[in-house]
N, C-alpha and C positions, 0 to 999 in steps of 0.2 A: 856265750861270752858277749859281753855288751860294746859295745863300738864305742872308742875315744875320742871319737869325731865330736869337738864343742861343739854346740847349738849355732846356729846363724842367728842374726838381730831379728829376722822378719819371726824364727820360731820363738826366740827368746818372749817379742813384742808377744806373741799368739798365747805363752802358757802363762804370761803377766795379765794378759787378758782373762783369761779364763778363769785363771786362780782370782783375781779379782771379783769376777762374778761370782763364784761360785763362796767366798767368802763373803760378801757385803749383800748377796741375796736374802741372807741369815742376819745379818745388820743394819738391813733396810731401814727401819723405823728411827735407828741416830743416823744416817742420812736426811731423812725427810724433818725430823728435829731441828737439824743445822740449818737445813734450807728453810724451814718457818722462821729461824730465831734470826736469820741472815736477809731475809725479806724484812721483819717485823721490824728491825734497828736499823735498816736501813735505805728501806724504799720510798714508803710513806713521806710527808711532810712533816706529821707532826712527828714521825721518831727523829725528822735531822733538828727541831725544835726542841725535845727532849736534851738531844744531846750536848746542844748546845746551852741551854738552861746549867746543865752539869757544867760543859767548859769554862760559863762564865763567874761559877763561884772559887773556880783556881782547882790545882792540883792536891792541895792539902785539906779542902773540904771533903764534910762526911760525908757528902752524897756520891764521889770519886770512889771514895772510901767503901762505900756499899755496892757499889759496880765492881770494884775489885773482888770484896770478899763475892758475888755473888756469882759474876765469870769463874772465881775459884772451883764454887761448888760445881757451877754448869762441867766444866773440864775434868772435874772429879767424874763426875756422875758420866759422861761422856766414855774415860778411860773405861773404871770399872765394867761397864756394862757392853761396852764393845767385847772384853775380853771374856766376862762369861756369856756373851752367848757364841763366840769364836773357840774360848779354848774350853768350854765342858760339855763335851757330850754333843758335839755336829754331826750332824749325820750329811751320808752323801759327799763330804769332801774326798776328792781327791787328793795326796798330797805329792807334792813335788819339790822340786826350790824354789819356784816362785811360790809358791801356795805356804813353804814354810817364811818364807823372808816376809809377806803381806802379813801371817799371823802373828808373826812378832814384832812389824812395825805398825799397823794398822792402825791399834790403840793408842798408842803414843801421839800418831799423829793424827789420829782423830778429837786427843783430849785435847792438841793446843789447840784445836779450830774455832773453839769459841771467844779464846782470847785474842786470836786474828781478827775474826767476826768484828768484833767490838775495836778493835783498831784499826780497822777501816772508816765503820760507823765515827770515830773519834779524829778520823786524820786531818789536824790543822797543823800547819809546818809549825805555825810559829808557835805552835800550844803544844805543851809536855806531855797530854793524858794520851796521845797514842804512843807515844816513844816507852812509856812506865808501862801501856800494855804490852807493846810488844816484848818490853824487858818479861814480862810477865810470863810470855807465852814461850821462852827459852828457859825462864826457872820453872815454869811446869815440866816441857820436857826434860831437863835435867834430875826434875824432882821423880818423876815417871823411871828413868834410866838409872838414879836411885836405890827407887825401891825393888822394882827387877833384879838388885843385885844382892841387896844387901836386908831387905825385911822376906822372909822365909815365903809368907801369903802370897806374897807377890810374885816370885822368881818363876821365871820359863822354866819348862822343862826342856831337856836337851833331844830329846826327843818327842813326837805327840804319838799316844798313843789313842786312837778317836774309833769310835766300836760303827757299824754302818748298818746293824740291823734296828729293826722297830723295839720304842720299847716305851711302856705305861705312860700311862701320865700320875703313875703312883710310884715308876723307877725314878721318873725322872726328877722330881721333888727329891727324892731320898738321895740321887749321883749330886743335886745340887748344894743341897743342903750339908750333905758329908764334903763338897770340896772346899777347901778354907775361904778361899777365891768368893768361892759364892753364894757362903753364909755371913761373910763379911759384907758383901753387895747388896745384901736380902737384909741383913739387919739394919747396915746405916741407910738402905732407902725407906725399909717402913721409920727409922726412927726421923729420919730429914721431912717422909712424909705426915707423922704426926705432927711434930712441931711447927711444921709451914701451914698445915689445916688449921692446928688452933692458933696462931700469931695471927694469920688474916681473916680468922674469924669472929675476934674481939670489936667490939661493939666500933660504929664511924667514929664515934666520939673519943675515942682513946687514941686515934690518928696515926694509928703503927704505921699503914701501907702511904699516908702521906707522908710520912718521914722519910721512908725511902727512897720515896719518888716511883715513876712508871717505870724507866730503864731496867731499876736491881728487880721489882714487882715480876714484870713482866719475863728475867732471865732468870730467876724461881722457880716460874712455872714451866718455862719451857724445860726446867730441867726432872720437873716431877715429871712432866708428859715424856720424856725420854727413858726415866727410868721404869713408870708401868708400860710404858708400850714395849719395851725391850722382854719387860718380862713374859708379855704375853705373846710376843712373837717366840720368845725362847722353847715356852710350852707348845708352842702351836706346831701343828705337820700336818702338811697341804693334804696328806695320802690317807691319814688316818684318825688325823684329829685335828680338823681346820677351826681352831680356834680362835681365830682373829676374826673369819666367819658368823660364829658365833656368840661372842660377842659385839660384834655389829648388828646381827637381830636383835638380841637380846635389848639394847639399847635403843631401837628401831619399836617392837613390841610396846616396853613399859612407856615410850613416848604417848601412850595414848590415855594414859593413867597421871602422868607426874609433873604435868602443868602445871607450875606455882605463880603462871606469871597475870593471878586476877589481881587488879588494880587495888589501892586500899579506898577504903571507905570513910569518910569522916561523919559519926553519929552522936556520941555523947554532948550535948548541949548546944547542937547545930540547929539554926534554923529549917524551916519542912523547906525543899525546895521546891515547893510549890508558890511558897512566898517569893521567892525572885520576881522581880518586875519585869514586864514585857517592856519591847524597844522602845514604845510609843509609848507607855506608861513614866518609863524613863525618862524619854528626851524631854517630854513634857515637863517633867519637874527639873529637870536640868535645865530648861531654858527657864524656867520661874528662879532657881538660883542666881542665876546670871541676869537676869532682863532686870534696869533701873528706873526707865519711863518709854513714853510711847517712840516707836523710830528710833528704837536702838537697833545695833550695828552687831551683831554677836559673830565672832568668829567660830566655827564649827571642823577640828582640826580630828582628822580622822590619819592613823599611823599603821602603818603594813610594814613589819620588821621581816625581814629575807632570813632566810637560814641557812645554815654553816658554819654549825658545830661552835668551837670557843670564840671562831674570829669574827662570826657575827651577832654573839654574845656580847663583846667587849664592843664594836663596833655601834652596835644599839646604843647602849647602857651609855657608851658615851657621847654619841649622837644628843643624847636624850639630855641629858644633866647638861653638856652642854648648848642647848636652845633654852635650857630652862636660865642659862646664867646670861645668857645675850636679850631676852626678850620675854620683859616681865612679867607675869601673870599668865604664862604661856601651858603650862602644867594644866590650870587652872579651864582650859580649853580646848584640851585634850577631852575627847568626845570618847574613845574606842581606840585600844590597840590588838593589832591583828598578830600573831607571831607564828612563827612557822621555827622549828627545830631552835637552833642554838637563839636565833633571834627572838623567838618567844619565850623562852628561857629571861633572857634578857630583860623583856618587858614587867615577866613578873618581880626579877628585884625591882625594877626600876618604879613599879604601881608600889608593893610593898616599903619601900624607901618614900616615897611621896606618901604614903599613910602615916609611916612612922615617926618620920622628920617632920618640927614643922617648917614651914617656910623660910623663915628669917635664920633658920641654923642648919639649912644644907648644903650651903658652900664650903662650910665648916667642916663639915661631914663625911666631904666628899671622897679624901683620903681612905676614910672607911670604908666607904661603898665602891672606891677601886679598888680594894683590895678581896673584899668578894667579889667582884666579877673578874679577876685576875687569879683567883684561887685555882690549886690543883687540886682538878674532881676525878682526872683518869685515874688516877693510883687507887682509889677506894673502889670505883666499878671494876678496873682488872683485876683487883686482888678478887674481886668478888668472882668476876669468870673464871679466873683461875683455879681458886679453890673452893670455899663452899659454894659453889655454882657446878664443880663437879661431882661433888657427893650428891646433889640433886641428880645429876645425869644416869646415875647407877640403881637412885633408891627406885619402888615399883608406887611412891605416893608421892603427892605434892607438899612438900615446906616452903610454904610462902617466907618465910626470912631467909632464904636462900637465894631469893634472886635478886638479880644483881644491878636491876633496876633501881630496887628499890635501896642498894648502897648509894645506888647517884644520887636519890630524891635527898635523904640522908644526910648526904656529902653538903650538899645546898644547903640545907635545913642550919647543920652544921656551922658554918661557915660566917651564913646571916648572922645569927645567935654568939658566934666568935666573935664579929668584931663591932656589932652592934647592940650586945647584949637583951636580944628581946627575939622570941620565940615565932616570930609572927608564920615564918610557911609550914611546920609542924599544925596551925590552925589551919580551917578551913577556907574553900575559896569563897564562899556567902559571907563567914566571917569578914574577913578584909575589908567589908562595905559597912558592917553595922558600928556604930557608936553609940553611949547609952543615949543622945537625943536622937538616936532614928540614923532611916537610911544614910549614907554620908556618897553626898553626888558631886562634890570635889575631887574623888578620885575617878580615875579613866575606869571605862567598863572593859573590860581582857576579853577576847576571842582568838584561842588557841589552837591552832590548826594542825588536826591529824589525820591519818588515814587507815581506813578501815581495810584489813588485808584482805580480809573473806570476799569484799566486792567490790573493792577499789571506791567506795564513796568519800567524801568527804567529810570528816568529824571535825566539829569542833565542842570545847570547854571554854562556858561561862561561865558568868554570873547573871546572864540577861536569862528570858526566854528567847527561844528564836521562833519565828513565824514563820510557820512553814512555806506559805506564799512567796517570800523573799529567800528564805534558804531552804532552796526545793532540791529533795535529793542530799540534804547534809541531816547527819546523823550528830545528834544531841549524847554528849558520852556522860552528863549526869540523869536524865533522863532516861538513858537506855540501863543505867546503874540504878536509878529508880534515890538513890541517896549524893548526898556532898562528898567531895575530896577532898584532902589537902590541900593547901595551895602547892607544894614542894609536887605533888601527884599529880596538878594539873601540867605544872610546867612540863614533867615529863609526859604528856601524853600528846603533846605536840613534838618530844626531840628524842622518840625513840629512833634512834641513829641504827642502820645495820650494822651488825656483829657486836660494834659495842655494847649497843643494849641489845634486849627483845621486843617483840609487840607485846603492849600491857591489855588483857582480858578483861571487856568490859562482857558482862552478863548477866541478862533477868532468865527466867525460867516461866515460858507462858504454855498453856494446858490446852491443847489440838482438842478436835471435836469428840476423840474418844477417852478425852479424859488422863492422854498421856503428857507428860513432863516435856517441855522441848527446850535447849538454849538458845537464846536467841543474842544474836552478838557478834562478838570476835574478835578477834587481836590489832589493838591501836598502832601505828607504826608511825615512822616522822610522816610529819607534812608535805616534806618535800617533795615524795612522792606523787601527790595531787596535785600542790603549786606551791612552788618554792619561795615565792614573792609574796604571800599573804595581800596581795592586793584586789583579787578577785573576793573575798569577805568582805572587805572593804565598800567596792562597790554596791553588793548586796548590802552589806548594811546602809549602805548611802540610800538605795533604791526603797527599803521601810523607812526611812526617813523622809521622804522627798512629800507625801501626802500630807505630813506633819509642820514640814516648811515651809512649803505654798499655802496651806490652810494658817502658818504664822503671819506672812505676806501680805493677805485680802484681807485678813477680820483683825490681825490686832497689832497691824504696823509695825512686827517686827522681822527684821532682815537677817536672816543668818547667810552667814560665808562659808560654806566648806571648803576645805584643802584635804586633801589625801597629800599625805608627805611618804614616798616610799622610801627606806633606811636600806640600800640597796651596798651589800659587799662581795658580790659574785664575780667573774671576771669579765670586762666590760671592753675586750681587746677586739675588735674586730677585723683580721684579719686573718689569710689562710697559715696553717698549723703545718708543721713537717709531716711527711706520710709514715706509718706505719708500718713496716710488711713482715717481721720475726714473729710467727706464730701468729701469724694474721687471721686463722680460722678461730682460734680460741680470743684471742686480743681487740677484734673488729668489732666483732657484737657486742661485749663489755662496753670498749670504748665509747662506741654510739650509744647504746643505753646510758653511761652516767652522767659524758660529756652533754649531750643533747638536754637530758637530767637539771645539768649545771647552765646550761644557757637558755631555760627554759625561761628563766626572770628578764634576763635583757630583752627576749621575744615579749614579753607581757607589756615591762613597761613601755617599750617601743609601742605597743598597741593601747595599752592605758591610756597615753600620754592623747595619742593621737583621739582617742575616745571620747578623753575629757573636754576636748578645744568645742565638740558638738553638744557636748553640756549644758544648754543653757537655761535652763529653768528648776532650780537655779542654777546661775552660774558657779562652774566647781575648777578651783583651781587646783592643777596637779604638779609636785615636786619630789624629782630624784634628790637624794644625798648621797652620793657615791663614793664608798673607800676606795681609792687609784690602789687597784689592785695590785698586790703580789702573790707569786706561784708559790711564795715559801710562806706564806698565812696560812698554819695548820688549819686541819677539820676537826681535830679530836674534841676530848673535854683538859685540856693541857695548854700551858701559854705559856712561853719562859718569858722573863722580866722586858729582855729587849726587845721583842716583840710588842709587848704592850705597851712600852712608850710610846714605841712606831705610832702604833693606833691612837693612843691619845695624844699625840703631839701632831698629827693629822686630824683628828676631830677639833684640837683649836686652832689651825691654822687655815681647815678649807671650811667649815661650821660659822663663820663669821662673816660680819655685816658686810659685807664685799662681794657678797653674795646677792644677784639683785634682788633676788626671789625673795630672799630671807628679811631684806630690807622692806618689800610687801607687805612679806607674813608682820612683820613686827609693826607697821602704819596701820595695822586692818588691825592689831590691836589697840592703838591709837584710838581709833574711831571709836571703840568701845564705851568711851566715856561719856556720859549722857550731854544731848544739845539740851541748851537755855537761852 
């Protein structure tokens, strides 16, 4: 006979415990979902930038509109999948009250989490999109407590009946499949999964995943990772068939086969790059451009763009357009731009708009060219990670249009072509120099800073030769490719960003003493990683020019001035930071690697600056331009609108003559003009 003795709170607390683990042990993977999709909208900078982007087009915009339908799906796909791997076929549970009461609430409150998630991410008092979520996430559950009662598929049983021995992985297919529950979960996940693989696998140019934006993009996919990883936990037993296991090798294994991430090539009607001109070859005829009579005065303006991501994309770009609008002819003596990540990015619109514009109609223009570099490029690279970047993950071969680099390169290509109607970064990067009268040395020469993962060297993409002399130890990534790029491929091979992108594969094939095949190469990654300031290129480039400038000097009267201008948007605070200490063992090393990372520019230019002042033959003048940093200037490839004013309404307010530097730079163009 059983004892009437109620439970106390401490055993109550103990078998709530326990049933809880021994329930969610089996649901682990929509736990770890919620917490990636609960990080991902909400930690970062660029997801509170995302968000805000949404807020600020109102509560009746489509793009509100597609966060709801898409939270929809995620809370669907949440519910379903909690409950068939809970209610068909667990093995090992115990059951009791608590363990019944967790199986019948679990799901329910596991489906509204997503649209909590998101009304957190969304909570501005005075703004309505979190109040409509949370309305949201009481009509899910009401909708959940619904169907439970009243659609047959759905409804509890009054009792569980759950079997605790082993059984196939050919029962379990057939227990699943026969329960309604969870042939209905099997059918609309493969069918949510076909249609979401081919909707984001539609060519850049048809602009679906920009439509949607990153936010709905990115709670898609968290909801397809929810629904396969459910399934494969569902199948899996740790005792007899560790299948989660095994597919982790499996995926581990083919990774040595299904590289798609080699760089493209540009061949059909491309100059040999062997034609490229050496530094000295160049500067030579760039100062015959420029030089009018003897004891001219030539300004020699060398640029090192910083990287990070959109905000020193935008920040360049507008740097740049605006010195070209305060100080004339200034384009025009732009020697070299160095770019490292989003900043090199930057420079290549910014070289390709000075090719394509001419001069007298780019102030005109310039509307256009904020609007590509204000463009959103994350929604086309995540759709791409998301989904066809996962079919690559599984096959055991490489599909180069699968990666998801190469949607970013795209995304650019795109963009320019949108609102400038002209093709130019789909050409190559040699292309951009040639005109049908010959080389064209009014444009700046690009040196785009990467890094080699395999040895940590320094890469960079031009259109020069580099002289090994001067760039000793930097690795040539069209040279090591042996052909040209894009331009849209070169910009990426300086801003492969972690996670967002990959390292792009550059690779030749040279033949050992026996005759066998070797590669030789490896995976491009951002610049940042080497130096995030692009101004150490710079130097080196200044350093092959220096025997060119003194030898101008003694034999033919003519004075060049160099400037290094560094376009500097990193955070420039110098003072000590709050301490750290939750998960201090995992969070310390991070932190000191990206921070250190991120302050690696201000240490430079701090040391540049001071470098310079000992310069003196010639004398080289050096100049910061510095964004007055904010914490909330994403990194991503995303900008919402009021962010970007920020930036450009900063670049005309601190970029101007009030500056005394700039009132220099712009008198030393003065000089330019020939004495009589």
């Amino acid at each position: 006979m059983q004892s009437s003795t109620p439970p106390t709170f401490s055993q109550q607390a103990r078998n709530y415990i326990i049933a809880f683990y021994q329930t969610q042990r089996n649901a682990f993977v929509v736990i770890i979902t919620l917490l990636i999709g609960f990080y991902v909208l909400n930690v970062p900078d660029q997801a509170e930038d995302m968000i805000q982007a949404v807020i600020d087009t109102g509560i009746t915009s489509r793009l509100f509109l597609y966060i709801m339908l898409s939270v929809f799906v995620w809370s669907c796909v949440v519910y379903c999948c909690t409950r068939m791997i809970l209610h068909i076929s667990p093995v090992g549970l115990r059951l009791n009250d608590a363990a019944d009461w967790l199986l019948r609430w679990l799901p329910k409150f596991g489906g509204i989490l997503p649209t909590l998630i998101l009304t957190f991410a969304f909570w501005q008092p005075a703004h309505l999109h979190s109040y409509l979520l949370l309305l949201e996430s009481g009509l899910m559950l009401a909708l959940f407590l619904w169907v439970e009662r009243r659609v047959p598929v759905f409804r509890l049983p009054r009792n569980w009946n759950f079997s605790n021995r082993y059984t196939s992985f050919k029962q379990d297919i057939r227990e699943l499949w026969r329960h309604p529950l969870g042939r209905l979960t099997l059918k609309s996940g493969f069918v949510l999964t076909g249609f979401l693989l081919l909707l984001f696998s539609l060519p850049v140019e048809w602009e679906i995943a920009r439509r949607l934006r990153p936010t709905a993009v990115v709670i898609f996919g968290i909801s397809l990772l929810t629904f396969w990883g459910s399934l494969i936990v569902y199948f899996n037993d740790y005792r007899y068939r560790p299948l989660v296991l095994i597919v982790g090798a499996y995926l581990i294994v083919i990774s040595a086969w299904n590289d798609n991430t080699a760089v493209r090539r540009a061949i059909n009607g491309v100059p040999p790059i062997r034609d490229r001109p050496t530094v000295e070859e160049h500067f030579a005829r760039w100062v015959k451009n420029r030089r009018q009579e003897d004891r001219d005065t030539i300004p020699l303006v060398l640029i090192a763009a910083e990287g990070g991501g959109t905000r020193a994309l935008n920040w360049t770009a507008e740097t740049l357009i605006r010195l070209d609008s305060i100080i004339p002819g200034f384009s025009r003596h732009v020697y070299a731009l160095s770019g490292v990540s989003g900043g090199g990015v930057g420079t290549v619109f910014y070289t390709a708009f000075l090719r394509d514009i001419p001069q007298q109609q780019r102030i005109s223009h310039f509307d256009r060219f904020r609007n590509i570099i204000r463009d959103d490029y994350l929604s086309g690279v995540s759709a791409a990670l998301l989904f066809p970047e996962s079919i690559q993950r599984v096959l055991p071969v490489a599909v180069p249009a699968l990666e998801r680099g190469k949607w970013l390169e795209d995304s650019w290509a795109d963009s320019y072509r949108d609102n400038l109607a002209l093709p130019t970064l789909d050409q190559s990067l040699t292309q951009l120099y040639q005109t049908p009268a010959g080389y064209n040395y009014d444009l700046p020469s690009l040196l785009l800073n990467g890094t080699l993962a395999e040895s940590g060297q320094k890469t960079i993409t031009s259109n020069l030769k580099l002289n090994p002399r001067y760039f000793n130890d930097v690795v040539s990534t069209i040279d090591v490719l042996g052909a040209d790029v894009p331009l849209k491929t070169a910009a990426s091979l300086c801003s492969r960003f972690p996670v967002v992108t990959n390292g792009g594969l550059i690779q030749k094939d040279t033949v050992d003493q026996r005759g066998r095949k070797r590669p030789y190469g490896g995976h491009v990654v951002d610049g940042g990683y080497f130096d995030n300031s692009g101004v150490e290129t710079c130097i080196q480039l200044l350093n092959n020019l220096v025997p060119s400038i003194r030898r101008l000097d003694t034999t033919e009267r003519v004075t060049i001035i160099p400037y290094i201008i560094f376009i500097q948007n990193s955070n420039t605070v110098g003072q000590l930071s709050r301490k750290r200490s939750m998960l201090q063992v995992l969070r310390i090393p991070l932190l000191g690697f990206f921070n250190a990372w991120d302050n690696g520019s201000v240490t430079r230019d701090n040391m540049f600056n001071s470098f310079m002042d000992r310069f003196t033959n010639p004398k080289t003048n050096y100049l910061t331009l510095r964004l007055a940093y904010n914490a909330n200037y994403p990194l991503g490839w995303f900008l919402s609108d009021s962010v970007a004013r920020v930036l450009s309404q900063q670049a005309q307010d601190s970029i101007s003559l009030r500056n005394r530097e700039l009132v220099r730079l712009k008198n030393a163009f003065v000089r330019t003009r020939p004495v009589r």
